[in-house]
C-alpha positions in Angstrom: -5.7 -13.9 15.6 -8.2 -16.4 13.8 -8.8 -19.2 15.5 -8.8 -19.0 19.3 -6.8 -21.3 21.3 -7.5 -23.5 24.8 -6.7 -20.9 27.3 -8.4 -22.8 30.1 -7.7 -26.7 31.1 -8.6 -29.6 30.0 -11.6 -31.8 31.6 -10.2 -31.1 35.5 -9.7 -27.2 35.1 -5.5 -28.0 34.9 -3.9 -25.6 32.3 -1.4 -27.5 29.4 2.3 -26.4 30.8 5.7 -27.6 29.2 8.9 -27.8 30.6 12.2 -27.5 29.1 15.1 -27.3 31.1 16.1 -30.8 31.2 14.4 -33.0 28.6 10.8 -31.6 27.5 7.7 -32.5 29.6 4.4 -31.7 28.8 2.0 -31.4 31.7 -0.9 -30.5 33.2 -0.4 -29.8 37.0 1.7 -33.0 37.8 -0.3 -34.9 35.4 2.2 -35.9 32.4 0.3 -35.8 29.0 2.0 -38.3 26.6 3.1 -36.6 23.4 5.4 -39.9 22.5 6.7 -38.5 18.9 9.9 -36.2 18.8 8.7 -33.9 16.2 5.3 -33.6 18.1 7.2 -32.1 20.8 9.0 -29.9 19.2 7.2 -28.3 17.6 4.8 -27.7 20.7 8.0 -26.4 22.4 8.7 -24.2 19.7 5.5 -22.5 19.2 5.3 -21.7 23.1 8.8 -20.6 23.2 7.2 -17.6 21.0 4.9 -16.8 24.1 1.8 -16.1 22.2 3.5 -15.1 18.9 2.6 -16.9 15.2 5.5 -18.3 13.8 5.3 -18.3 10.3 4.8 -21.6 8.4 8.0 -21.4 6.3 10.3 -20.2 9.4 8.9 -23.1 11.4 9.3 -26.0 8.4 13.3 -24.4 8.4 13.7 -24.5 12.0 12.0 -28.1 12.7 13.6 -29.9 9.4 16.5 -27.4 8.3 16.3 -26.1 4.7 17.7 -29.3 3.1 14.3 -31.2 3.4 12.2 -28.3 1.8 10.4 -30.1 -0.5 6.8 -29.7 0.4 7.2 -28.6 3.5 3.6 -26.9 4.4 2.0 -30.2 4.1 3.9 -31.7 6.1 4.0 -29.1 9.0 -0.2 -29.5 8.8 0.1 -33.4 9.1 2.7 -32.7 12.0 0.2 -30.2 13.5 -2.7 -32.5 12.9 -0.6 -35.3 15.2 0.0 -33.5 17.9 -3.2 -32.1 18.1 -4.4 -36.1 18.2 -1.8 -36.4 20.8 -2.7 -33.6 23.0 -6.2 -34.9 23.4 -8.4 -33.0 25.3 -6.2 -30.5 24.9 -5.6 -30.3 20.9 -7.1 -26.8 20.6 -3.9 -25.2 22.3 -2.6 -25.4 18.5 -4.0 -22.5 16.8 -3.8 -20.8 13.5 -3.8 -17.3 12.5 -3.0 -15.8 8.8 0.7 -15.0 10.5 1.2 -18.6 10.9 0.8 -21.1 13.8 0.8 -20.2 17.6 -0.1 -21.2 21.4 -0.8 -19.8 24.3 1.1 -22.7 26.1 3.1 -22.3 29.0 6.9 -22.6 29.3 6.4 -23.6 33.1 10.2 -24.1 34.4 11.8 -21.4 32.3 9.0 -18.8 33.2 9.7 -19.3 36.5 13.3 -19.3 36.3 13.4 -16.0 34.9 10.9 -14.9 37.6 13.8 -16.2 40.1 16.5 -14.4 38.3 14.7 -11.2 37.6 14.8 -11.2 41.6 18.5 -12.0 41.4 18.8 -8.9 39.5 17.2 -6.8 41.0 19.1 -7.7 44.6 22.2 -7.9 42.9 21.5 -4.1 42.1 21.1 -3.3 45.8 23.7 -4.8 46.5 22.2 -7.4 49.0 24.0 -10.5 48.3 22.6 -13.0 50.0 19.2 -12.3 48.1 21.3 -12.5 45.5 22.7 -16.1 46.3 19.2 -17.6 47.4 17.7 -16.5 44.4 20.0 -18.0 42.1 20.0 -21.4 43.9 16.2 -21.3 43.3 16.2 -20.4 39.7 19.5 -23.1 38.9 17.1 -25.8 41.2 14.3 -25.9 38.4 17.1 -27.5 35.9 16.4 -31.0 35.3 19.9 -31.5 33.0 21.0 -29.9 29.7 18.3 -28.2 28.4 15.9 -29.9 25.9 18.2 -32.9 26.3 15.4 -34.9 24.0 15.5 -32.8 21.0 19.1 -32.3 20.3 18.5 -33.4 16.3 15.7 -31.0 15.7 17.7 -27.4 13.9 16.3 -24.8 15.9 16.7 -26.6 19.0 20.8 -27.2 19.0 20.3 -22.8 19.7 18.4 -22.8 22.4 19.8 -25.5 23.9 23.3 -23.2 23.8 21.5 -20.1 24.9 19.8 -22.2 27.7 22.8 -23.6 28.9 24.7 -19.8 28.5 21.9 -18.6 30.4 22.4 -21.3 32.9 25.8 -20.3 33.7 25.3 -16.8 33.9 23.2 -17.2 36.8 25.2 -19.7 38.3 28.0 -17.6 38.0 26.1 -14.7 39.8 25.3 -16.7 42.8 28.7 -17.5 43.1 30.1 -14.2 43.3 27.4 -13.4 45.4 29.0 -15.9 47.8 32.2 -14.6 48.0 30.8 -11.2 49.2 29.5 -13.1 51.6 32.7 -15.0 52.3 31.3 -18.1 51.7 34.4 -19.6 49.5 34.2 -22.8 51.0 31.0 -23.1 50.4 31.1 -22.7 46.6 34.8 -24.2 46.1 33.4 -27.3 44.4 31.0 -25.9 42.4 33.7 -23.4 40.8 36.2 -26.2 40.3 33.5 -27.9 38.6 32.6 -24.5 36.5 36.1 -23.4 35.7 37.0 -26.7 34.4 34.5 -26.5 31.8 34.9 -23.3 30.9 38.5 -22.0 30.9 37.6 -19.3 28.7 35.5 -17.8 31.0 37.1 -15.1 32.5 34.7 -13.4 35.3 34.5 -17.0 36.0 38.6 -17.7 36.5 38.3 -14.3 38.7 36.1 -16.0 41.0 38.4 -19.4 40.7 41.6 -18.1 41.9 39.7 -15.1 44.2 38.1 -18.1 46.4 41.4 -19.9 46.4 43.4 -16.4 47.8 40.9 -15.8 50.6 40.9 -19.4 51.3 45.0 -18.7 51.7 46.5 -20.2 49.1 48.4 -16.9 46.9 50.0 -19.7 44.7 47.3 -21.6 43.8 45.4 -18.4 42.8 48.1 -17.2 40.8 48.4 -20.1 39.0 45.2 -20.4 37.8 45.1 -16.5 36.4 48.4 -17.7 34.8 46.9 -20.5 33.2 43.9 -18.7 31.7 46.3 -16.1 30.3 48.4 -19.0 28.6 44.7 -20.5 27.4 43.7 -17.3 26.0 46.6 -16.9 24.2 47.1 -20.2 22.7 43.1 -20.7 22.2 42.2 -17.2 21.3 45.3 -15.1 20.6 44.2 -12.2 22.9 45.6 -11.2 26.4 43.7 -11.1 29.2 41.1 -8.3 30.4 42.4 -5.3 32.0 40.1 -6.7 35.0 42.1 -9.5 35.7 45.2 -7.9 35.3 44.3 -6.0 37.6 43.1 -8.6 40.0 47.2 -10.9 39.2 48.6 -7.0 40.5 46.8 -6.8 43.7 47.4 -10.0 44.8 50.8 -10.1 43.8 50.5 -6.7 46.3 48.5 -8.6 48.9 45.9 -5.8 49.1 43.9 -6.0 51.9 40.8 -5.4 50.6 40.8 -8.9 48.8 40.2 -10.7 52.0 37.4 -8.8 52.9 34.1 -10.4 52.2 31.3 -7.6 51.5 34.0 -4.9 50.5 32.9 -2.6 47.5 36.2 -3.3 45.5 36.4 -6.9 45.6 35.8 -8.1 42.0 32.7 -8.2 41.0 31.1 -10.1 37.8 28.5 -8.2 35.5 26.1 -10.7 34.9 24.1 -9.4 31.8 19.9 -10.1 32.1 19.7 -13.4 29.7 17.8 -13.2 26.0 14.8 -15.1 26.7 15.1 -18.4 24.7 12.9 -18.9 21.8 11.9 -15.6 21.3 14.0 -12.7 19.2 11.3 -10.0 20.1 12.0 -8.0 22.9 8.9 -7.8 26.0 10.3 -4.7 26.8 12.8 -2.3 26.2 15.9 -0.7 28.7 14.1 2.3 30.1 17.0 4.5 30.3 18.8 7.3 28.7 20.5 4.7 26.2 17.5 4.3 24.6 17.8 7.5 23.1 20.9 7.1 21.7 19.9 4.0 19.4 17.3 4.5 16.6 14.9 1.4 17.9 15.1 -1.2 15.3 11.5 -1.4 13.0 11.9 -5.2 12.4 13.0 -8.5 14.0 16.7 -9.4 13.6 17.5 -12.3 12.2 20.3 -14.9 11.2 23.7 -13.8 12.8 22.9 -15.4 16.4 26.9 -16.8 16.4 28.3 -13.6 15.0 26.1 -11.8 17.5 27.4 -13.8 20.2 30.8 -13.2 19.6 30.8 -9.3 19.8 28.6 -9.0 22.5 31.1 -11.4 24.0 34.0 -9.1 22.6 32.3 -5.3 23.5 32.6 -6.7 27.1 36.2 -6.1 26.8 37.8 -2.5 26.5 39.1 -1.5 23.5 38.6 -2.0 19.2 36.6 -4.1 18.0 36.2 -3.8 14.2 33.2 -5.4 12.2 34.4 -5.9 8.7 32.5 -7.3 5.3 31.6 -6.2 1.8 28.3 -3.7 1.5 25.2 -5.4 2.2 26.2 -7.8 4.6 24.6 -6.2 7.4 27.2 -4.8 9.4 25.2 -1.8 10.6 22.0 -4.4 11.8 24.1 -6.3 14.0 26.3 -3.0 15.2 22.8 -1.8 16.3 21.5 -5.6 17.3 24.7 -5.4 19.7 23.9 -2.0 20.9 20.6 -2.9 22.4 21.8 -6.0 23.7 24.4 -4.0 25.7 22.1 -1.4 26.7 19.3 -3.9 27.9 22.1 -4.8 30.4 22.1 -1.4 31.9 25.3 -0.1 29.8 25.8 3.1 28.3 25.8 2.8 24.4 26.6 5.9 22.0 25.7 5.6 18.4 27.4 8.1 15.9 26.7 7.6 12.0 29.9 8.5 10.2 28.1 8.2 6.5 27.2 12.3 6.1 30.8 12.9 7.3 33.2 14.4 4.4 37.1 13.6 4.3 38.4 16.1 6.7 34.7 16.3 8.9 35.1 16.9 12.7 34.6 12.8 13.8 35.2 14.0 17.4 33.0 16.9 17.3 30.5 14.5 16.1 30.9 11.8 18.9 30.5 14.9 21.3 27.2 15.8 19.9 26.4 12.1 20.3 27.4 11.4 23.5 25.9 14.9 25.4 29.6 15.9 26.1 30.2 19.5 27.2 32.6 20.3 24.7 34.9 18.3 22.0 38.1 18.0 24.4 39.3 14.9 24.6 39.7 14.5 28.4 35.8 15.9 28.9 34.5 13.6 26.0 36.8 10.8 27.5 35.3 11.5 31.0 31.9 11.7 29.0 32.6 8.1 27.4 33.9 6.3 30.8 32.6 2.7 30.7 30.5 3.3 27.3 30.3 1.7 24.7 30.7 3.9 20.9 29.3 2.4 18.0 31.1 4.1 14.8 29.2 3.2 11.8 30.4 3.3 8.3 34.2 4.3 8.6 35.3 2.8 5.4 35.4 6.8 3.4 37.5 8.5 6.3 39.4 5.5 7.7 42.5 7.6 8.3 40.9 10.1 10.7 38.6 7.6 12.4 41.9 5.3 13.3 43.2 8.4 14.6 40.8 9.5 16.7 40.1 5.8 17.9 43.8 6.1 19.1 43.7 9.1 21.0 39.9 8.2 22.4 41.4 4.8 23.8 44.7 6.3 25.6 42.1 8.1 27.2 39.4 6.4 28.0 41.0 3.2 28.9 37.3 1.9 30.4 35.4 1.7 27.3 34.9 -0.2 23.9 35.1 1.2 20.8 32.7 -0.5 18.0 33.7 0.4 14.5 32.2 -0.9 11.6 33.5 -0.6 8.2 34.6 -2.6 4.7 37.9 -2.3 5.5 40.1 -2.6 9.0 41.4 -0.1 11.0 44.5 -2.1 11.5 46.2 -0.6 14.6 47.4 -2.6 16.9 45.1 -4.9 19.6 42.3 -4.2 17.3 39.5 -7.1 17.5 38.5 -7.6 14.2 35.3 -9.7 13.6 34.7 -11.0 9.8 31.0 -10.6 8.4 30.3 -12.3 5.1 27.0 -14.0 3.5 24.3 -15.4 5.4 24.2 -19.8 5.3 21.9 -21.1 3.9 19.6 -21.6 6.6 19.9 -17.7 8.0 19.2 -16.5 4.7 16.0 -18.3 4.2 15.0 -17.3 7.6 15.5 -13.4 6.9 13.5 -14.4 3.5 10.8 -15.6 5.0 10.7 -13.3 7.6 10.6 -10.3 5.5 8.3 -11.5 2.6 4.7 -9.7 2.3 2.8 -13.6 3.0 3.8 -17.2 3.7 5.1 -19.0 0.8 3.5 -21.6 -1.2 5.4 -25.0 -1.4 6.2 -25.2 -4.9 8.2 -21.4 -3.9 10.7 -22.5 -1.9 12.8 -23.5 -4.6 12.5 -19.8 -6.7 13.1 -18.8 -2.8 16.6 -20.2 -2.8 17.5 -19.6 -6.4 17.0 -15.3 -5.5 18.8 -16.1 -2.7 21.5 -17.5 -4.4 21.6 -14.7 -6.6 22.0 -11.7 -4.4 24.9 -13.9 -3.1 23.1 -14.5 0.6 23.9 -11.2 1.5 21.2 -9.5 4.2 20.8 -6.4 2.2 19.9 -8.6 -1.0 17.5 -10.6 0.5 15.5 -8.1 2.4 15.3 -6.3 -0.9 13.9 -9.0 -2.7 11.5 -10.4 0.0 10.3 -6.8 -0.3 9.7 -7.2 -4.0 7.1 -10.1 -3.3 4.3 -7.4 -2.6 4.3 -7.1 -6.0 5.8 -9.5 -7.6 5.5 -13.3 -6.9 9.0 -15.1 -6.1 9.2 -16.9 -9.2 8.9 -13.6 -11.0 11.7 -12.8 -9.1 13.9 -15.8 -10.0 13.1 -15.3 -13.8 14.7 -11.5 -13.0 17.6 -12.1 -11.1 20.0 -11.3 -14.2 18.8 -7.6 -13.7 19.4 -8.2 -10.0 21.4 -5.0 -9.4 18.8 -2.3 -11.2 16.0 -4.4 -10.0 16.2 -4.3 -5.7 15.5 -0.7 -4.8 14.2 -0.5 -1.5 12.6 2.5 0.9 15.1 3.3 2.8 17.4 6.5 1.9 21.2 7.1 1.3 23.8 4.0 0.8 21.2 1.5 2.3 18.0 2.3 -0.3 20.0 -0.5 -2.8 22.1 -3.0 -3.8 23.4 -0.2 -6.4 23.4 2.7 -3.7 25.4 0.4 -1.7 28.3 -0.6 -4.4 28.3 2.8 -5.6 29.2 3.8 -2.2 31.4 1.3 -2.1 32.8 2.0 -5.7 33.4 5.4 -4.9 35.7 4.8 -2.5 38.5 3.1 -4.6 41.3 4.8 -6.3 41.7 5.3 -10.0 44.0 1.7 -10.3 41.5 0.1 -8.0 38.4 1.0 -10.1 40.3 -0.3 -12.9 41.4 -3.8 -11.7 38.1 -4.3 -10.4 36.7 -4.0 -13.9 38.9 -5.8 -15.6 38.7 -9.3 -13.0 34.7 -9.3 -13.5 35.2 -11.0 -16.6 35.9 -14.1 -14.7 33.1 -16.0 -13.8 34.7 -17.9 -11.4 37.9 -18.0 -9.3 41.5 -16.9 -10.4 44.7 -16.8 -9.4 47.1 -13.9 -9.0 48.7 -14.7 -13.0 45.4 -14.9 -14.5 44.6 -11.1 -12.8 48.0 -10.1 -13.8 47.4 -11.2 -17.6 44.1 -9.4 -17.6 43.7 -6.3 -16.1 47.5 -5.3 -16.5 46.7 -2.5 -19.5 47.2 1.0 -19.9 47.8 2.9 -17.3 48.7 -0.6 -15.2 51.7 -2.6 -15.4 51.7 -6.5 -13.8 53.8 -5.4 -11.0 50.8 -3.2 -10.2 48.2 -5.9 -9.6 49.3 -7.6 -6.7 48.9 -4.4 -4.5 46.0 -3.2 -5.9 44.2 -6.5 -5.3 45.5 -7.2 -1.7 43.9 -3.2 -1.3 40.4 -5.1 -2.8 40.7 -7.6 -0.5 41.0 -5.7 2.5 38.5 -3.2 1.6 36.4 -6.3 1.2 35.4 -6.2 -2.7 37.4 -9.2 -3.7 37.2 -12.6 -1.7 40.3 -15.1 -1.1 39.7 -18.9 -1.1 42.5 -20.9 0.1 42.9 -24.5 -1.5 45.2 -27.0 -1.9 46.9 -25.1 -4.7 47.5 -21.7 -3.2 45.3 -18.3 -3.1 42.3 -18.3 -5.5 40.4 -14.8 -5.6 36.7 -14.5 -6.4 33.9 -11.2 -6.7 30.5 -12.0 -5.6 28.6 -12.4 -8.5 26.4 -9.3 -7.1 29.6 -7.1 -7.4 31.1 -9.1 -10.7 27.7 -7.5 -12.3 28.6 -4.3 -11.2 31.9 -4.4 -11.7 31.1 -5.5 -15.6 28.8 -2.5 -15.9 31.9 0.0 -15.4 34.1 -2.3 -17.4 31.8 -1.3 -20.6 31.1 2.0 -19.6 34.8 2.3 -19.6 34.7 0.6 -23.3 37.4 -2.0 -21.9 34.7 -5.2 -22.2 36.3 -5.9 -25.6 40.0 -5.8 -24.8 39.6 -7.3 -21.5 37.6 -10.6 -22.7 40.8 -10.8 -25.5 43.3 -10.9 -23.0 40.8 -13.2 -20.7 41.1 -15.8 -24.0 44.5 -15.1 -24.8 45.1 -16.2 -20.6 43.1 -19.4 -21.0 44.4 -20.9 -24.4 48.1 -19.8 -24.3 50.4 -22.8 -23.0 51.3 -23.3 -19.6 52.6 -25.9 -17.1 49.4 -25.8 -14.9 47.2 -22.7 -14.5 43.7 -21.9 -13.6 41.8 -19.4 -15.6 
């Protein structure tokens, strides 16, 4: 790796350890070694939170300063190295370069061996032997010291870890509890749930355990309250109703089954606790050795950017039923779609991919999510039997949405059990669908994925070109990773001085819709109607945003009348081509200026730039009240 790193001790044999769950300590045996400076510290904890991995120098300036303090940000990240190295002391060689960037082989002591504790938890949980389960958790949840990396709460990248730590946290916590009350030790665990449920209402395996303990401790009102009050918080928090799980759970006590006292019985509720993401590290160690694998093409590079959007539809897939990713092309549905897939399958979930892209209007969508999922045949109670518990990734439902709503239908009333994943730039719209909105990276993502998919580390005086492509491809995924892809060839403020060709110039590798940012909008383009293609053309002669008059003055010629522009733009919107801003004033729409481009290519292929500029001036200087252009 270049330069090789500490991996003995220092002067009395005693290895360099941190510790992060609670504020950060660095150590060797029970020796604190002083490393006073917050920075210092970070960035130590950062680098061994990649366990062994070089972090590239401008992903590590972004994730210690954020991208608004990017000027010259190399230098200073070697005068930060540099300190902590004096710091460290004997032990300053644990900081070590390679041409990939910065890396350690530094410990992270208490997190290493809470994982080891709730790997064990796990793997009891599996067999079924609870109180394995319990002790295990108690050991892993005993190494916290307080909120994790308490001390570095204003450095960027450690607000995230902090959140996964602390999701991580309750996951296990959670898991011993419901190890409890299989072993009917409600009274035992009665605080700590209180305590639990208070600060999470949301959490719903959670609530379960909250009003099971209080039924088996014999209170049926108290537990039917509380279910009743998480459906009333759901619905006023999150507008959804509450999992068929705990409907369930309301129905059988309401029923006073039985089986609901009984500690150790296979059908009390039981709360799937998935195997945390390893904080501080997006690479996988390993991968779910199962027969999902099979059914996911393996992803070739390191996701990215997305971390709250990923969050929320792993959260959401947990749930039966549609869920709907929906954005413009190149905003990396299909990554995350796939990002969630493996997440759910590391977890020991089934997970069926089918690519609708090579499907024709009027194609056989169930025949191909039999093929997919190994059913026997293309009936729907087989492939619904097939599908129990799964969860089916559609991807790229925008050209046959009519037949992939339908089938979605039928598939559900079937298989009640499972999740349906369908991503597309335009909702399905039936009802209970789940719709999740994916637009353009921040700023802070989108350098990240930069960075991370250029050919070499970037020079200082780059950064700015950096952000300017960026900028120009709008912050959409697709975009970027085309044009860090350029920089084998081309230096990035080549690229800056090019990004007026921006839609000819990013071609990438890969084949059909994805290979670039023009395969993607003719995809998209080619799914419009004759009055759609036409308004579209027409608005990208406004470089900014308009209002619903402005669109109706300009693109209201032959064949179109004004009373045809509302509709045909609300279609844009939901098909998401055209963007809505809502201010003060009203509606304003907007194209991405990646899709403007485009757009204005058509619009003079069409031979419509000259009379759709004159009806653009004749908007702006005719007199009005008040109007925006």
């Amino acid at each position: 790796m270049g330069e090789t790193g500490l991996r003995g001790g220092g002067s009395d044999g005693r290895p360099l350890e941190v510790d992060v769950l609670g504020p950060v300590r660095v150590r060797a045996g029970q020796r604190d070694v002083g490393v006073g400076r917050m920075l210092e510290r970070a960035v130590l904890v950062r680098l061994a939170l990649a366990r062994g991995m070089p972090v590239p120098d401008g992903r590590l300036a972004v994730e210690l300063w954020g991208d608004g303090e990017l000027l010259r940000p190399i230098p200073r990240l070697r005068v930060l190295i540099s300190r902590l190295r004096q710091a460290l002391g004997e032990y300053g060689a644990v900081v070590s370069r390679s041409p990939a960037g910065y890396y350690t082989d530094v410990i992270v002591a208490d997190l290493r061996a809470a994982e080891a504790a709730a790997d064990r938890m796990h793997a009891a949980r599996r067999a079924h032997r609870y109180a394995e389960v319990r002790a295990a958790a108690g050991e892993a949840l005993r190494l916290w010291r307080g909120p994790g990396l308490a001390d570095l709460a204003a450095v960027p990248f450690a607000h995230a870890e902090a959140v996964r730590l602390e999701e991580w946290r309750l996951g296990v916590a959670v898991a011993g509890i419901d190890a409890a009350l299989h072993l009917g030790a409600e009274c035992e665990v009665a605080n700590d749930l209180s305590v639990l449920a208070r600060e999470h209402p949301l959490h719903e395996p959670l609530a379960r355990l909250h009003a099971l303990a209080a039924y088996r401790t014999g209170s049926q009102a108290d537990a039917l309250a509380r279910l009743h009050r998480l459906r009333r918080t759901l619905a006023d928090e999150l507008g959804v109703d509450p999992a068929p799980e705990t409907i369930a759970l309301e129905l059988r006590m309401l029923n006073h089954d039985p089986s609901l006292r009984a500690a150790n019985h296979e059908s009390a509720p039981s709360i799937s606790v998935d195997a945390p993401t390893r904080p501080g590290n997006d690479e996988r160690d390993e991968w779910p050795d199962n027969d999902c694998r099979a059914m996911l093409p393996r992803p070739t590079d390191l996701f990215v950017g997305r971390q709250r959007e990923l969050a929320a539809v792993v959260a959401a897939v947990t749930r039966p039923g549609l869920v709907t990713l929906v954005g413009p092309t190149g905003s990396g549905k299909t990554r995350l779609a796939l990002e969630v897939g493996w997440r759910v399958a590391a977890a020991g979930r089934r997970v069926v991919l089918v690519e609708l892209g090579s499907l024709r209007p009027g194609g056989a969508v169930r025949a191909a999510v039999a093929v997919a999922a190994g059913a026997a045949s293309s009936d729907i109670a087989v492939l619904a039997a097939t599908l129990r518990g799964a969860l089916l990734i559609l991807d790229g439902a925008e050209h046959i949405l009519a037949e992939v709503r339908a089938e979605v239908d039928e598939l559900l009333s079937w298989a009640t059990e499972s999740t349906i994943l369908v991503t597309s730039q335009r909702g399905l719209d039936p009802p209970g669908e789940h719709r999740i909105e994916i637009g353009a990276l921040d700023r802070v993502a989108g350098i990240d994925l930069f960075l991370t998919r250029a050919a070499g580390p970037l020079t200082a005086t780059e950064h700015a070109d950096m952000v300017t492509v960026c900028a120009a491809v709008d912050w959409l995924p697709l975009g970027i990773e085309l044009a860090a892809g350029l920089t084998r060839i081309l230096t990035v403020a080549q690229l800056a001085r090019r990004v007026d060709v921006r839609v000819r110039l990013l071609v990438g590798p890969r084949g059909g819709r994805h290979s670039s940012l023009r395969a993607a909008l003719d995809w998209s383009h080619e799914l419009l109607d004759a009055a759609e293609r036409a308004v579209l053309r027409r608005i990208s002669v406004f470089s900014g945003g308009f209002v619903l008059e402005a669109a109706e003055a300009v693109a209201a010629f032959e064949p179109l009348h004004p009373a045809d522009i509302a509709p045909v733009l609300a279609e844009l919107v939901r098909r998401s081509m055209v963007t809505v801003v809502v201010d003060g004033d009203g509606r304003r729409f907007a194209l991405l200026e990646t899709i403007r481009e485009y757009a204005a290519t058509a619009l003079a292929a069409a031979g419509e730039t000259g009379a759709a500029r004159q009806r653009h001036r004749d908007w702006c200087l005719e007199p009005a009240t008040v109007k925006s252009p």
